[in-house]
C-alpha positions in Angstrom: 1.2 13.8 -24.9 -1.0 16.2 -23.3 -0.5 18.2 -20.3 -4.1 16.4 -19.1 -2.5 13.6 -19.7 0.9 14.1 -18.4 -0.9 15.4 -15.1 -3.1 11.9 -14.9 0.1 10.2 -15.2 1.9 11.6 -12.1 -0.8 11.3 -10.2 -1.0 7.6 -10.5 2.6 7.9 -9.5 2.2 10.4 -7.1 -0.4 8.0 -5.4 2.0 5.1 -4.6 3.0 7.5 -1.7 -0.1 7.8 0.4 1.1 6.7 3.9 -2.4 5.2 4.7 -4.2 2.8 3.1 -7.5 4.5 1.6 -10.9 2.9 2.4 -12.5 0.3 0.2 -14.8 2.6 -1.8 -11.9 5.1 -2.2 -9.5 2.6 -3.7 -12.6 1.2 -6.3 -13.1 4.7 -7.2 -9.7 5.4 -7.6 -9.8 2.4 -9.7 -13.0 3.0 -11.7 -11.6 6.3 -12.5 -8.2 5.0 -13.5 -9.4 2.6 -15.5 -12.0 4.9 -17.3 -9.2 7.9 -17.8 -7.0 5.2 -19.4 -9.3 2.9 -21.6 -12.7 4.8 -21.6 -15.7 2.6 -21.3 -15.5 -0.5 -19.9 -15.8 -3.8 -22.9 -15.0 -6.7 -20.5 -17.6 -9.4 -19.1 -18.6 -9.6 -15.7 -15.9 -12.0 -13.6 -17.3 -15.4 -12.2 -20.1 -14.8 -9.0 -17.6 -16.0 -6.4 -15.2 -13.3 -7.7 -15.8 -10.8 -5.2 -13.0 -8.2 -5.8 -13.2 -8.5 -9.4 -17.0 -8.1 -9.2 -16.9 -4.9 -7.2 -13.9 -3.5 -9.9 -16.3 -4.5 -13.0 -19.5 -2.5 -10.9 -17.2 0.5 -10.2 -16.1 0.6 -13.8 -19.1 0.3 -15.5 -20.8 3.1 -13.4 -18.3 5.6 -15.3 -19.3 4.3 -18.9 -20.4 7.3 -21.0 -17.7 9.6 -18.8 -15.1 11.0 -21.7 -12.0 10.1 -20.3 -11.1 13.5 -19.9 -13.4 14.1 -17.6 -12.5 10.7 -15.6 -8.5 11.8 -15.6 -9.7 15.2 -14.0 -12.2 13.5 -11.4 -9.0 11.1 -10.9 -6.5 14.2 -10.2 -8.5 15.5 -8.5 -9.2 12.8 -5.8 -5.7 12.0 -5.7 -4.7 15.6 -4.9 -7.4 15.4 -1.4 -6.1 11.9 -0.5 -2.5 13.3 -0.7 -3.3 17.1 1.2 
Protein backbone atom coordinates (compact mmCIF):
# COMPACT_ATOMS: atom_id res chain seq x y z
CA UNK A 1 0.00 0.00 0.00
CA UNK A 2 1.17 3.36 -0.68
CA UNK A 3 1.82 6.17 1.63
CA UNK A 4 -0.84 8.23 -0.91
CA UNK A 5 -2.84 5.67 -0.25
CA UNK A 6 -2.38 5.01 3.35
CA UNK A 7 -2.91 8.91 3.79
CA UNK A 8 -6.44 8.74 1.75
CA UNK A 9 -7.39 6.06 4.05
CA UNK A 10 -7.11 7.95 7.41
CA UNK A 11 -8.59 10.63 6.11
CA UNK A 12 -11.83 8.91 5.36
CA UNK A 13 -11.41 7.90 8.99
CA UNK A 14 -10.27 10.94 10.19
CA UNK A 15 -13.52 12.46 8.69
CA UNK A 16 -16.04 10.54 10.85
CA UNK A 17 -14.94 13.12 13.57
CA UNK A 18 -16.05 16.51 12.12
CA UNK A 19 -18.25 17.90 14.89
CA UNK A 20 -20.53 19.69 12.35
CA UNK A 21 -22.28 18.48 9.69
CA UNK A 22 -20.67 19.91 6.29
CA UNK A 23 -23.00 21.63 3.74
CA UNK A 24 -24.64 19.74 0.98
CA UNK A 25 -22.11 20.53 -1.83
CA UNK A 26 -19.22 19.78 0.63
CA UNK A 27 -20.51 16.29 1.49
CA UNK A 28 -21.18 15.51 -2.63
CA UNK A 29 -17.76 16.63 -3.14
CA UNK A 30 -16.42 14.82 -0.47
CA UNK A 31 -18.24 11.99 -1.99
CA UNK A 32 -17.35 12.51 -5.76
CA UNK A 33 -13.80 12.64 -4.66
CA UNK A 34 -14.08 9.56 -2.53
CA UNK A 35 -15.52 7.67 -4.89
CA UNK A 36 -13.17 8.71 -7.76
CA UNK A 37 -9.82 8.20 -5.35
CA UNK A 38 -11.26 4.68 -4.74
CA UNK A 39 -12.74 3.35 -8.03
CA UNK A 40 -11.58 5.97 -10.71
CA UNK A 41 -14.15 6.89 -13.25
CA UNK A 42 -17.47 6.37 -12.68
CA UNK A 43 -19.19 2.99 -14.93
CA UNK A 44 -22.74 3.09 -13.27
CA UNK A 45 -26.11 4.27 -14.88
CA UNK A 46 -27.80 7.18 -13.89
CA UNK A 47 -30.49 6.22 -10.76
CA UNK A 48 -34.32 6.57 -11.51
CA UNK A 49 -35.55 10.57 -12.02
CA UNK A 50 -37.32 10.67 -8.66
CA UNK A 51 -33.98 9.59 -7.06
CA UNK A 52 -32.86 12.82 -5.92
CA UNK A 53 -29.81 12.03 -3.67
CA UNK A 54 -28.63 9.38 -5.90
CA UNK A 55 -28.97 11.72 -8.88
CA UNK A 56 -26.88 14.47 -7.31
CA UNK A 57 -24.03 11.53 -6.20
CA UNK A 58 -24.09 10.11 -9.99
CA UNK A 59 -23.61 14.21 -11.26
CA UNK A 60 -20.89 14.85 -8.62
CA UNK A 61 -19.16 11.68 -9.70
CA UNK A 62 -19.13 11.90 -13.14
CA UNK A 63 -17.80 15.55 -13.04
CA UNK A 64 -14.38 13.89 -11.82
CA UNK A 65 -14.20 11.25 -14.70
CA UNK A 66 -10.84 11.62 -16.45
CA UNK A 67 -9.26 12.74 -12.83
CA UNK A 68 -6.34 9.92 -12.05
CA UNK A 69 -7.32 8.85 -8.83
CA UNK A 70 -4.20 10.13 -7.51
CA UNK A 71 -4.99 13.23 -8.07
CA UNK A 72 -8.74 12.75 -6.64
CA UNK A 73 -7.12 11.09 -3.22
CA UNK A 74 -4.96 14.39 -2.88
CA UNK A 75 -7.93 16.88 -3.69
CA UNK A 76 -9.81 14.45 -1.11
CA UNK A 77 -6.92 14.97 1.74
CA UNK A 78 -6.76 17.84 1.16
CA UNK A 79 -10.45 19.01 1.73
CA UNK A 80 -10.63 16.83 4.55
CA UNK A 81 -7.60 18.46 6.31
CA UNK A 82 -9.61 22.33 5.96
CA UNK A 83 -12.96 20.82 7.11
CA UNK A 84 -11.02 19.32 10.17
CA UNK A 85 -8.56 22.80 10.91
Amino acid sequence: MTDLRREFEQAAEDIQRLGTRPDNDTLLKLYALYKQGSEGDLRRTQPGFFDFVGTAKHTAWAQLNGVPEEEAMRRYIALVQQLLA
